[in-house]
C-alpha positions, -999 to +999 in steps of 0.1 A: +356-682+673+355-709+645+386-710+623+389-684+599+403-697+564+420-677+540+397-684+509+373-664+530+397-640+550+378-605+548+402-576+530+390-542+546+402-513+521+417-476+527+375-466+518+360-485+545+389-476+570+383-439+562+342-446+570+348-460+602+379-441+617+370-411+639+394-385+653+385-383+689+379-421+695+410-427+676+429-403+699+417-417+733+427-454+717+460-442+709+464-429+749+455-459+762+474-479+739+507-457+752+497-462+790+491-503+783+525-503+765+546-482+792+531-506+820+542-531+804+509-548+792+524-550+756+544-579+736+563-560+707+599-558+694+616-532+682+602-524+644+623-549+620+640-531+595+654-540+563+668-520+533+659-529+497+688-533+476+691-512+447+667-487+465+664-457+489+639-479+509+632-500+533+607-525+546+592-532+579+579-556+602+554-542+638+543-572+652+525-566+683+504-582+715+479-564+734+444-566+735+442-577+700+470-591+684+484-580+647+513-576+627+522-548+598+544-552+571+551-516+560+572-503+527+591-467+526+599-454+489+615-421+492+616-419+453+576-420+457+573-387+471+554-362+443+543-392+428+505-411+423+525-436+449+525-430+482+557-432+500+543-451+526+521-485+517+510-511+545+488-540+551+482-552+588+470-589+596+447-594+623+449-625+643+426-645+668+446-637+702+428-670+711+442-695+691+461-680+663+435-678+633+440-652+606+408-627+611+412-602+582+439-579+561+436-541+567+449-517+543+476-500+566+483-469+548+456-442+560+456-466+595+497-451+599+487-415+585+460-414+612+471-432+640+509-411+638+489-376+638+465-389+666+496-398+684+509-363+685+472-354+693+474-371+723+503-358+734+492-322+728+459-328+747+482-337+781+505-311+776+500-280+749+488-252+768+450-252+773+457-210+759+472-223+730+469-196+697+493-201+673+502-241+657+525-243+632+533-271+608+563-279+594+565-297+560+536-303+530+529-345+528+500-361+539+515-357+579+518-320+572+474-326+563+465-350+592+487-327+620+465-298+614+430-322+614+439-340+647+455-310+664+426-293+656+407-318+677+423-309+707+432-274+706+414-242+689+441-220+674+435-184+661+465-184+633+476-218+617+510-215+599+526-237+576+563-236+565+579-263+539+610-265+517+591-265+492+580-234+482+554-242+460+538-276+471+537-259+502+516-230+499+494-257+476+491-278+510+483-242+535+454-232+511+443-269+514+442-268+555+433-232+553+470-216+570+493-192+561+528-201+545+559-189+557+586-190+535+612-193+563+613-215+590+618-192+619+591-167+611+567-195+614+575-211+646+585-177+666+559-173+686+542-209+682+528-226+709+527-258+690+550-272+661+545-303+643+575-313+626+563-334+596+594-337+573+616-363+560+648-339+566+677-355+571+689-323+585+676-299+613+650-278+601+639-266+632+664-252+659+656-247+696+667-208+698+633-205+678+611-219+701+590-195+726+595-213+766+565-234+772+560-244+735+548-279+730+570-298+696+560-333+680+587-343+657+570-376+638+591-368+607+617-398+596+644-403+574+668-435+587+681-440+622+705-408+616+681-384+596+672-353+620+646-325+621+655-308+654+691-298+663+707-300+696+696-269+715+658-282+705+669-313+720+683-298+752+645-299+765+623-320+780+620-349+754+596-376+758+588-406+734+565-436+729+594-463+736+624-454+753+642-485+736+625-481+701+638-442+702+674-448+713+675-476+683+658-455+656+650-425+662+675-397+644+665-366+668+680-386+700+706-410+685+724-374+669+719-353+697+725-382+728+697-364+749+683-375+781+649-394+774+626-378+803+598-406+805+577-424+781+548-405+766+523-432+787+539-430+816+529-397+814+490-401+801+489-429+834+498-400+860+529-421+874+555-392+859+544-356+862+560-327+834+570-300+850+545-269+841+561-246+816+586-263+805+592-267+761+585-304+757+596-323+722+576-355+717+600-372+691+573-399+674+589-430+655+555-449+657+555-482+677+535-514+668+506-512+696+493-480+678 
């Protein structure tokens, strides 16, 4: 490819991004992305974090080598959330994997709202039960939104529930995605056969004596290194993840509880490590550069 300067770099906006990304294809990238990155196909570090003085925020480097070869720099305001901002804002820079040229600037922030529910998407596929009924969502952002459009993708439910400490955004966020709100946590996940945990709690808000045996929990939700949205007993299950390094480093659910990571989520998708049927599985998402 002839070089690519910057005076001409292409800037691809959150409108074109939305034409062109698609559920399903989306999903089945993310999968294989997970199975490339668990053999070992990948070149990424471990997201580079750095807090903004003077701020509840950080920002965030995800460089990463696989087929194609990028980098995002991502930004979390908490003080954004129930604002015209979002909380989370991104660009990500394509490069040439052949020799390094710049090859265009993609907004990153509906990329990261898609990509993180098509994660758990993914996950569900493998391992929800295919007689799945009842999903429930847990929290009222724009996670709380994409969860119930990508799990909908993979799994028909009869009842969609949606619980949120906040009462009144989040019976504003059910009508939206058509479910019905729960104003306490453990009415709406009793009986569930699959939770999405899309909070920034920095405490549990979701505990394992809740959760019906053979329920399938994605816990994508993040608030620091030591924020939580499952408590121990939750985490006393068969807990998978996209990076077994990335999660012990960052991700709040594991750190607080010092569970036993059972494999990596691609390890799974490839075949090479086998869930036991029936068992409750928690996929604790943190997001990893490849996706």
């Amino acid at each position: 490819m002839a070089y690519q300067g910057l005076e001409t770099l292409p800037v691809i906006g959150e409108a074109a991004i939305r034409d062109a990304l698609t559920w399903t294809p989306l999903i089945d990238s993310i999968e294989n992305a997970m199975i490339a990155f668990s053999a070992g196909e990948v070149a990424q570090p471990v997201r580079q974090m750095v807090p903004v003085p003077g701020h509840d925020a950080i920002i965030a480097a995800m460089p990463a080598v696989g087929e194609a070869m990028a980098v995002k720099i991502v930004t979390l305001y908490h003080a954004n959330a129930g604002t015209d901002i979002p909380t989370h804002q991104a660009v990500i820079l394509i490069f040439d994997k052949a020799n390094g040229s710049p090859l265009a600037v993609l907004d990153g922030r509906l990329i990261t709202e898609m990509r993180t529910a098509a994660g758990s998407a993914a996950a569900a596929r493998k391992l929800a039960a295919k007689d799945s009924r009842i999903v429930t969502i847990m929290g009222n952002g724009v996670q709380a939104r994409a969860h119930a459009q990508a799990l909908a993708e993979v799994r028909s439910c009869d009842e969609l529930r949606l619980w949120a400490r906040n009462e009144q955004n989040g019976r504003l966020r059910a009508e939206e995605i058509g479910a019905v709100f729960h104003a306490n946590a453990e009415d709406a996940v009793r009986d569930a056969d699959i939770i999405a945990c899309t909070t920034s709690s920095a405490e549990p808000i979701l505990e394992g004596a809740w959760l019906k045996p053979g329920a399938f929990v994605t816990s994508v939700g993040w608030n620091t290194s030591e924020g939580r949205e499952l408590d121990d007993a939750a985490m006393a299950n068969i807990v998978l993840v996209e990076s077994a390094e990335a999660a012990r480093d960052q991700a709040g659910d594991i750190r607080g509880s010092n569970c036993e990571i059972f494999a990596e989520i691609g390890d799974v998708f490839a075949g090479s490590t086998i869930v036991p049927e029936g068992e409750t599985i928690i996929y604790d998402s943190i997001g990893i550069a490849i996706m």
